[in-house]
N, C-alpha and C positions, 0 to 999 in steps of 0.2 A: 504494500500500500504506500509505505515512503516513495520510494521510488517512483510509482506511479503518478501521486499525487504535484512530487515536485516536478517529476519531467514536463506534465500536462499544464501546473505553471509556468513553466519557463518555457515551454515549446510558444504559449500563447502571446507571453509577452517577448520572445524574440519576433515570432510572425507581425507584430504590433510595431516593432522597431524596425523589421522590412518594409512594411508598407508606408514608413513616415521618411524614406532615403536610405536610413541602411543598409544597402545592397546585401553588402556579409550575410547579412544576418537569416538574411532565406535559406539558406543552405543549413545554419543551425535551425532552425523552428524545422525543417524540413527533416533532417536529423532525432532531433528529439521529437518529433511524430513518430520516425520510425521505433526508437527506442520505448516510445510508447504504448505500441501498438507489439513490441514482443513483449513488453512486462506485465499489459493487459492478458496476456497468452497465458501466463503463468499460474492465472487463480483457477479456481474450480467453480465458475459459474456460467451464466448461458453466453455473457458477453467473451468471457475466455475460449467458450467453446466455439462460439462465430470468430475469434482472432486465431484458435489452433487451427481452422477450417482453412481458414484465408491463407496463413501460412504454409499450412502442408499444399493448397494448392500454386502459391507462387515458387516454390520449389520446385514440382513437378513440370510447370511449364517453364524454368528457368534450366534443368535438365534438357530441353529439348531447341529452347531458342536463344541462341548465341547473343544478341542484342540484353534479352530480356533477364541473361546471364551474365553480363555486363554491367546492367542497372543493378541488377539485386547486389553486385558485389560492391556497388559505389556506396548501395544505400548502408549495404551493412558495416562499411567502413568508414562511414561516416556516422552513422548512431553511436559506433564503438570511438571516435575522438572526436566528441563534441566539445571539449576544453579548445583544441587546436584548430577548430573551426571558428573558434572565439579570436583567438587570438592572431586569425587571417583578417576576420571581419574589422577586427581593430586596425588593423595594416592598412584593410582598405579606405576605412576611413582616414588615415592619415592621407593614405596618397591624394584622396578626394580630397582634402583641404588646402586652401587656399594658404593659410600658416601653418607650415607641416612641422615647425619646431613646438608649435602651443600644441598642438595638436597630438606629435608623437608624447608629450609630457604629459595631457591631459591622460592618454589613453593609457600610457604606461603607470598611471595612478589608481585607472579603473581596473585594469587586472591586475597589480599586486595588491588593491584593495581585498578581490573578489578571490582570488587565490589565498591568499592569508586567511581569510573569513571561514573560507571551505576546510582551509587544512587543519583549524583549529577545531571547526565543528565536526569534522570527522574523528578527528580523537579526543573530543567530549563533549558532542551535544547531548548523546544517550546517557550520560553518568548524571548530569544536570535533568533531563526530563524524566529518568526513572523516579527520583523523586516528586514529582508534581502529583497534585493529589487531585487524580483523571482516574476514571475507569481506565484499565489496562488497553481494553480494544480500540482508545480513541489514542495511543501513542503515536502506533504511526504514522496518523493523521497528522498532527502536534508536530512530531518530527520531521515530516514533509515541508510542512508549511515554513517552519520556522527554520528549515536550512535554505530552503527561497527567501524568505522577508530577509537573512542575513548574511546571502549570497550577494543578492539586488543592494540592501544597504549597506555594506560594505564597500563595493564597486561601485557606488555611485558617492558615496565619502572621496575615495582614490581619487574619483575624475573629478571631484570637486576640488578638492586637495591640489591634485596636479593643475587644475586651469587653476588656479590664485596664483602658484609656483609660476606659471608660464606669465603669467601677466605679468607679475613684479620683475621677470624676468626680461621681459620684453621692452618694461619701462627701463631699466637698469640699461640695456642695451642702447636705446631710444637718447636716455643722457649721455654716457658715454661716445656716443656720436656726437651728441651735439658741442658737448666741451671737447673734444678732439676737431672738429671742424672751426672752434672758435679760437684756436690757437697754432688752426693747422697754417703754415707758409705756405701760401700760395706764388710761384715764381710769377714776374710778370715778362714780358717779351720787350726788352729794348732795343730802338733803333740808334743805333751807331753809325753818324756822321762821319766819311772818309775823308 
């Protein structure tokens, strides 16, 4: 249910970040569909049972049609490194901007936000939510949610982080021209009389 709950957040609000410019990011929502759609696979109800159906039959026609054998291998290798489809999308967004130093800053803020945040929840969001006084069946719910909401705010601290970084940096830059051009000798061109 963890798994399930956060991929189907994050799948929705990457698609939501595609469709507002960021190119990247179709490929991740795209990704976590797919990741989606096998963790769906794994439970024992009717909906699993329509996702174990759909799967055994994209197999079978992935055995026989070389294209279609192709896709499945992109799709599966991309559901299995949706971090480094993050972290292409980010690229891209740099390249697209227009200031690709504020930019490369800003973005490199948002993934080690969003990487730190994950790496810490991974070795102890469960030790902190075992204790919350929840029915037991509603954890992995809890636990889903809450490594999204702290995934997302994380990464979005980073990128807020790193554009102040870039700005102050860009003013910094910004003066140091200008007092360099205020002191800069400019030669001038004299005519010498023979």
């Amino acid at each position: 249910m963890f798994s399930a709950i956060s991929t189907l957040i994050f799948g929705v609000r990457n698609f939501n970040r595609a469709q507002n410019g960021e190119d990247g990011r179709a490929a991740v929502a795209g990704a976590q569909g797919a990741s989606l759609f096998k963790e769906i696979a794994k439970y024992d109800n009717m909906v699993a049972r329509g996702a174990k159906s759909a799967l055994n039959l994209f197999n079978e026609v992935a055995k026989d049609d070389k294209v279609f054998k192709g896709v499945s291998k992109v799709v599966r290798f991309a559901s299995e490194n949706v971090n480094p489809l993050i972290v292409v999308s980010s690229g891209i967004n740099v390249i697209k901007s227009d200031d690709k130093q504020s930019a490369i800053i800003a973005e490199s803020g948002n993934l080690a936000g969003m990487f730190a945040m994950e790496g810490w929840m991974a070795k102890n969001l469960d030790k902190h939510i075992q204790h919350l006084p929840i029915n037991k069946k509603w954890i992995p719910v809890v636990r889903g949610i809450t490594f999204v909401f702290g995934s997302i705010g994380a990464s979005t601290v980073g990128h807020k982080i790193g554009s102040i970084c870039a700005s102050k940096l860009k003013e910094e830059n910004e003066k140091a021209k200008a007092n360099l051009s205020a002191y800069q000798f400019v030669p001038q061109s004299i005519a010498y009389k023979a």
